[in-house]
C-alpha positions, 0 to 999 in steps of 0.5 A, spaced: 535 663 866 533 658 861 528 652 863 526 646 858 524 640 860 526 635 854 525 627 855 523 627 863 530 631 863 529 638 866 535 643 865 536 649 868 542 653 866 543 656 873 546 662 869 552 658 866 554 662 860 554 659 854 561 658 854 561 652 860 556 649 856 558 648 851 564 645 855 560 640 859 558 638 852 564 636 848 567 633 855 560 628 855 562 628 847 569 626 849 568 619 853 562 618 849 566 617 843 572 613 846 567 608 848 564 608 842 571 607 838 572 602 844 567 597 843 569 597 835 576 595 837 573 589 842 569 586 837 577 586 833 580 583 838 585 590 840 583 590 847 581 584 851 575 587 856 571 593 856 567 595 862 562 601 858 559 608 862 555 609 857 549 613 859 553 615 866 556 620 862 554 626 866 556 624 873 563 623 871 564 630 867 559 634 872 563 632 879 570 633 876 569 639 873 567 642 880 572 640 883 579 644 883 585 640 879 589 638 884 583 635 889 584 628 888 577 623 884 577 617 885 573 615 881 570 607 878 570 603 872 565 607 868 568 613 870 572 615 864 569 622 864 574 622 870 581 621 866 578 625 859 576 631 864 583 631 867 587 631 860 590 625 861 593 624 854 589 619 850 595 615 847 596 613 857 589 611 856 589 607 850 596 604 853 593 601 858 588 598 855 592 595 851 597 593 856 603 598 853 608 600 857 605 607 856 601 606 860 600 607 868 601 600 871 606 597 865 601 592 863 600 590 870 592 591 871 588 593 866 582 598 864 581 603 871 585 600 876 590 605 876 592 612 879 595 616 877 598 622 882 600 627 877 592 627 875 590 627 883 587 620 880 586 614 884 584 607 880 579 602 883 581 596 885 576 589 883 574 589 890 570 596 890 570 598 898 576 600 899 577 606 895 572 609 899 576 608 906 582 610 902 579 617 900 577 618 908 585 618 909 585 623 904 580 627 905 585 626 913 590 629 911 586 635 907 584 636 914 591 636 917 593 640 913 588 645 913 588 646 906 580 647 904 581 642 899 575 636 897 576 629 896 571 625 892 569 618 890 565 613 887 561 607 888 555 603 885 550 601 888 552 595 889 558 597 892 554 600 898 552 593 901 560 592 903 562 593 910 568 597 907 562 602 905 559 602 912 565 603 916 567 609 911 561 612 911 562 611 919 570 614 920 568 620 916 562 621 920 566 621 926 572 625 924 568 631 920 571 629 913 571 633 907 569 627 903 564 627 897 561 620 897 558 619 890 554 613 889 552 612 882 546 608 882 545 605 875 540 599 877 544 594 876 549 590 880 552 586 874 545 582 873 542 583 880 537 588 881 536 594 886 531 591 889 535 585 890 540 589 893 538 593 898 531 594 901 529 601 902 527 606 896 534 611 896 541 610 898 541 618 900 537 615 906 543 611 909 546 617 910 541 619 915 544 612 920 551 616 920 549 622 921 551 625 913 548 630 910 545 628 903 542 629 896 538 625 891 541 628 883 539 626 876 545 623 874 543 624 867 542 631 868 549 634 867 547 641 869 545 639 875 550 634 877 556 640 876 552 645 879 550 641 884 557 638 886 560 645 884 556 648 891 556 642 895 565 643 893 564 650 895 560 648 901 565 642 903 571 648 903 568 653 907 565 648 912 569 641 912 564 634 913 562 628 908 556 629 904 553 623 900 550 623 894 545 618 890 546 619 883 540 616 879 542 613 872 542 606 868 547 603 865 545 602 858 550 596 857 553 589 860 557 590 866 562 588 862 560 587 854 561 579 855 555 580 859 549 583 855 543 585 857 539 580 856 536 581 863 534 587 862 527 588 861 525 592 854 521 596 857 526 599 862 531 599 856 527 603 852 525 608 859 532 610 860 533 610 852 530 616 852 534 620 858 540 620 855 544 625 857 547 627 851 542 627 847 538 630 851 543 635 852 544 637 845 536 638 843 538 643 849 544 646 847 541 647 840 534 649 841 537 655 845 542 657 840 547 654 843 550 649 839 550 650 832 549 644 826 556 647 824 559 647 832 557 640 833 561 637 826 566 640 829 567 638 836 566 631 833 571 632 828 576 634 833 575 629 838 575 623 833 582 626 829 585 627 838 582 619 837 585 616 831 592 620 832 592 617 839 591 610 837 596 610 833 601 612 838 598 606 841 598 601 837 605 602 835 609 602 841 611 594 841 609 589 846 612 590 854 618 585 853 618 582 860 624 584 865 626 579 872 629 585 874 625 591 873 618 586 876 622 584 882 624 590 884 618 594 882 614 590 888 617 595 893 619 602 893 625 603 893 629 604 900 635 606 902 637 604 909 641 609 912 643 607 919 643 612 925 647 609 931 644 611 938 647 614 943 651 611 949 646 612 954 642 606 956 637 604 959 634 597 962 627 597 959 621 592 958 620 590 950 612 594 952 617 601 954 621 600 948 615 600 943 613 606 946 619 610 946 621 608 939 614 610 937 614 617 941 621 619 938 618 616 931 613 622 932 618 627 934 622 625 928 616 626 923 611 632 924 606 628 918 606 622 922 599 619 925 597 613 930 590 610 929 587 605 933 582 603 938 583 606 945 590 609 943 588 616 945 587 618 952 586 610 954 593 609 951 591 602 949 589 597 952 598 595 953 598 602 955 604 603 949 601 610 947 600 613 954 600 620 954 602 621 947 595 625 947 598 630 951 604 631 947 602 630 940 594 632 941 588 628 938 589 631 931 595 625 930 593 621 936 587 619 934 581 614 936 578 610 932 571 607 932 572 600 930 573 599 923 578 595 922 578 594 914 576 602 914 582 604 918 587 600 914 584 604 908 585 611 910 592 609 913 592 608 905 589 615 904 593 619 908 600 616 905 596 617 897 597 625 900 604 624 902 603 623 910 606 617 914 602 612 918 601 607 924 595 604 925 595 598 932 590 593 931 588 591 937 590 585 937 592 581 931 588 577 931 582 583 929 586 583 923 582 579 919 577 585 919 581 589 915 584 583 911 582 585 904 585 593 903 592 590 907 593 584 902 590 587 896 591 595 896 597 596 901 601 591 898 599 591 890 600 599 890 607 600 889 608 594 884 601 596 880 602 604 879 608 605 883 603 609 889 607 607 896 603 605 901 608 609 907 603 604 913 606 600 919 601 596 922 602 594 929 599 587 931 599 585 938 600 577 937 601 571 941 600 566 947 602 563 953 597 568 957 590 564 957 587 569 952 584 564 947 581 563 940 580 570 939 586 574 942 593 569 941 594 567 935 601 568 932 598 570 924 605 572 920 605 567 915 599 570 912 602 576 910 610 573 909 606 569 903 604 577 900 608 580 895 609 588 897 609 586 905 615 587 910 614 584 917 619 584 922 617 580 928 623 582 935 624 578 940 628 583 945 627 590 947 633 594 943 631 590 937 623 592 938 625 600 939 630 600 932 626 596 928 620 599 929 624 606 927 625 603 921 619 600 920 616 608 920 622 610 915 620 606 910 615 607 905 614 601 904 607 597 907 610 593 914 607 588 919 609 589 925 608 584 931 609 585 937 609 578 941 604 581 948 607 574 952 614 579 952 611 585 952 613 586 960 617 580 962 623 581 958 628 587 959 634 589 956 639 595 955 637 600 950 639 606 948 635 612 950 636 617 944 633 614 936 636 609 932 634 604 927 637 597 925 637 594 918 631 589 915 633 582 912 639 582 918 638 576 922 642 576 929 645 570 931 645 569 939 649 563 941 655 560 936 655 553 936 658 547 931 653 542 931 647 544 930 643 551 927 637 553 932 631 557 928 627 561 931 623 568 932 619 571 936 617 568 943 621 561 941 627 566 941 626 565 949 624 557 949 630 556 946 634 560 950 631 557 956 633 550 954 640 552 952 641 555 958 638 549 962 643 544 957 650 548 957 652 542 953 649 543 947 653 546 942 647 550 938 648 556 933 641 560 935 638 565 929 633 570 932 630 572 924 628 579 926 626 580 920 621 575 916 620 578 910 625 581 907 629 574 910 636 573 911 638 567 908 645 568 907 645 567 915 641 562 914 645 558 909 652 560 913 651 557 919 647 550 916 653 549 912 657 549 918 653 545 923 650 540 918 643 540 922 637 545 922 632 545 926 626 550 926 621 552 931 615 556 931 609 558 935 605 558 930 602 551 927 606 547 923 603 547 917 603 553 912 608 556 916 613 560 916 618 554 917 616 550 912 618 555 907 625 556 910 625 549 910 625 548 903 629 553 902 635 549 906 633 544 902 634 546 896 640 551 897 644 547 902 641 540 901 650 537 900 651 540 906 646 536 911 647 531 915 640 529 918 634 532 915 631 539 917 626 539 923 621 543 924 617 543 931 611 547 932 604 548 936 598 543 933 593 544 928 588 547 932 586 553 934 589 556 940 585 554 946 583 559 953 585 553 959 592 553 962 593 545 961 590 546 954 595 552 951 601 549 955 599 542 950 598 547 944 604 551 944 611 548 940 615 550 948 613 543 951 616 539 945 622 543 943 627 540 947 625 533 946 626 534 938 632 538 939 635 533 942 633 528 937 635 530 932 642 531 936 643 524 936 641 523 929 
């Protein structure tokens, strides 16, 4: 065992042969010298942005090469020790920066926001926090699957004030997840120092809150980053549970190179200057006769030459040549509906007893299917809709959760990276504000960005009419019509609920579904009682009419039945959309152009809503066709409030019938 302390960096070879060491050298070379090459190509215009790891080598190289290939990394922006350790083929990497179809996302994102599964990569996404959450639902299935696998992943120490950081930390605490948390603790948040981001000496320490183990490293130490993290691995394996680790490192250029560093003090610069990990390395590796003058000229020479070939692989590949179709249809994974018919056997059930059943024979039907939520297990939920699940399916796939929204959504994420399926019950679909961002940004930009699915069917309890307030009653779909890579699917009938929600967990592709808590227990209907699916995009026209179309979803399904049932004399074709999005305007525009009349009717607010669009829509496809102009009717632009009198005021039930029969008589 050598021991040499160089430049305030101390090695200790901890018996690695010559051979691993001079392995570590040329994989810190490696990035090192494509970074380099990197900053000459922005100074010629050749790629537009560079986020440099300069001086952070070690970390990336240290952790990857103690972990086996096929456990997953999701690494950071300066991490590109990570994706040079794994082999990706430079001429990828150089595609991607350049915005070449040989790249990962076919010009789509750019720099590391990428993954890759062939590498077991998973890029970041800008916002930061989410990975982590996402590599709690890879380190989930790991545990399912009994496979004695690690997962690790990466965040700065800026990264460690987001709640997504916290809430992961938390799940993988509870749960005893074989995670790595890596923290790279390079000084500065962009221009912003530590100590204007946390207040406390070391951000090891937070593991302690959690409950997690943790271990301060030299991050400018590569020795002591790949045999720390290799043992650690091994240990992790063995003894599944979350580990955080602070690496303590300096980022020796801008945030981003447009950036600078003028913000940092000399003085500081010039500290960490003199621990850089590689040549401090190399004085090592050369002052015990492990590296020759001869050894190192030609692992400089190599390295280089694999660059310059690569590039010119790069730079010659032409320019994406945009195609409609090839972007349109990227968005979702593609999904073939097959249909399965359900039996001739029914019975007459609530919609509450409908979802349950669909998600039970869903659970039967998928053996690597996981619901998540809060109460869900034992509790059954807050509307009982998975009582006794835990008896049939155990604690492993029904699982509770702490109270984590953002993290939850994230590790359903995880678990789809790893090839499972997932179900997570906000509680109420109001609380899904709290896990917004990973929903509208990771779930839904995946597949269209490198072509990962996110295999999630998010279950949102919506709506009023039961004096639950601000806070429990709203009927929030549009946020999420409005996002390319979502589908939500909204029933208003029991045997619609059981169908669509099978088909929501058959396909790949991210759904909203909404369940509306006014219907759940007084509205029944004959359902099948075996497994069966129905179609997205395929409305249900309910009554047929010449005189006017009646638009609606949801619990305005069931106001305009009323008012229909009340008013035999209207003569009204009424859709029940089903499906918001995929959204079946071919039903729409038939029955328009045969009325002459639209009216469409919402629980949400009017303004920004769903109808809006499907109003323009007719407008813009069956305007000829029309006799009056298109009506929208729904509840008023505030909040929805608690008191009976309050909500009866708020909600689009009380005007409907009004406004139908005034534009009957237009």
């Amino acid at each position: 065992m050598s021991l040499i302390i160089k430049n305030n960096i101390e090695f200790n070879t901890n018996n690695l042969d010559n051979e691993m060491l001079l392995k570590l050298y040329k994989s810190m070379l490696k990035p090192r010298m494509i970074e380099e090459k990197m900053l000459i190509l922005l100074r010629q215009g050749k790629i537009s942005k560079w986020f440099s790891g300069i001086g952070q080598e070690a970390i990336a190289i240290g952790v990857t090469m103690a972990l086996d290939k096929e456990e997953y990394i999701l690494p950071m922006h300066r991490n590109l020790g990570v994706f040079t350790t794994r082999e990706i083929p430079l001429n990828r990497l150089f595609g991607q920066w350049q915005g070449k179809a040989s790249g990962f996302t076919k010009g789509r994102d750019r720099s590391f926001h990428f993954g890759t599964q062939d590498y077991k990569i998973v890029g970041m996404i800008s916002h930061l926090g989410p990975q982590l959450g996402v590599a709690d639902g890879i380190a989930l299935a790991n545990l399912l699957k009994k496979n004695n696998k690690v997962t690790a992943v990466f965040t700065g120490e800026g990264g460690t004030s987001e709640g997504d950081f916290h809430e992961a930390l938390n799940v993988a605490s509870v749960w005893q997840l074989p995670v790595l948390f890596c923290i790279e603790n390079n000084g500065y948040g962009l221009s912003t120092p530590t100590n204007e981001q946390y207040y406390c000496k070391d951000l090891a320490d937070r593991g302690k809150g959690y409950g997690i183990e943790s271990h301060i490293i030299d991050g400018n130490n590569v020795i002591e980053v790949y045999t720390e993290i290799n043992a650690l691995a091994e240990s992790i394996r063995k003894n599944p549970r979350p580990v955080l680790i602070e690496f303590k490192t300096f980022r020796m250029r801008g945030h981003e190179e447009a950036s600078g560093t003028k913000y940092v003090p000399k003085e500081l610069m010039e500290e960490w200057a003199k621990k850089d990990p590689i040549e401090n390395y190399q004085s090592y590796l050369r002052d015990h006769g492990v590296l020759t003058e001869e050894e190192e000229v030609k692992m400089k020479e190599e390295i280089m030459q694999e660059i310059h070939d690569n590039l010119e692989i790069a730079f010659n590949e032409e320019f994406i040549d945009p195609n409609l179709t090839d972007e349109l249809n990227d968005v979702y994974k593609s999904f073939v509906y097959q249909q399965i018919k359900g039996n001739n056997i029914t019975k007459e059930i609530r919609l509450v007893d409908a979802i349950s059943e669909g998600l039970k024979q869903s659970m039967q039907r998928y053996d690597d299917l996981v619901i998540m939520g809060q109460d869900i297990a034992e509790y059954g939920g807050v509307f009982k809709i998975t009582e006794g699940f835990v008896e049939e399916f155990g604690k492993n796939r029904v699982r509770n959760t702490p109270i984590c929204e953002s993290a939850i959504v994230e590790t359903a994420m995880g678990l789809s990276i790893a090839g499972m399926k997932a179900v997570m019950e906000m509680q109420f679909s109001d609380f899904v504000t709290s896990g917004f961002n990973p929903i509208v940004n990771y779930l839904a930009k995946s597949h269209y960005r490198w072509s990962q699915h996110a295999d999630v069917v998010i279950r949102m309890p919506c709506g009023g009419g039961v004096s639950a307030g601000p806070f429990h009653s709203q009927t929030n779909e549009a946020w999420f019509t409005k996002t390319p890579g979502l589908k939500v699917i909204y029933p208003a009938f029991p045997y619609d609920a059981k169908g669509l929600l099978a088909t929501a967990i058959e396909d790949p592709n991210p759904v909203l579904f909404f369940e509306h808590k006014g219907l759940y227990r007084s509205i029944r209907q004959d359902v099948p009682t075996e497994y069966y699916n129905l179609p997205f995009g395929k409305a249900s026209t309910l009554r047929n009419g010449e005189a006017i179309t009646i638009i609606t979803y949801g619990a305005g399904v069931h106001w305009a039945l009323e008012v229909l049932n009340d008013n035999a004399n209207i003569n009204a074709d009424l859709i029940d959309l089903r499906s918001l999005q995929p959204l079946d305007t071919k039903t729409i525009y038939a029955s328009v152009k045969k009325t002459g009349k639209a009216i469409i009717l919402q629980e949400d607010s009017l303004f920004g809503g769903i109808s809006s669009d499907i109003s323009s829509l007719i407008m813009e496809n069956c305007f000829e066709y029309l006799d009056a102009p298109v009506k929208r009717v729904a509840s008023i632009e505030t909040p929805i409030p608690f008191a009976t009198q309050l909500e009866n005021q708020y909600l689009a039930k009380g005007r409907f019938k009004n406004e139908l029969l005034s534009l009957l008589q237009y």
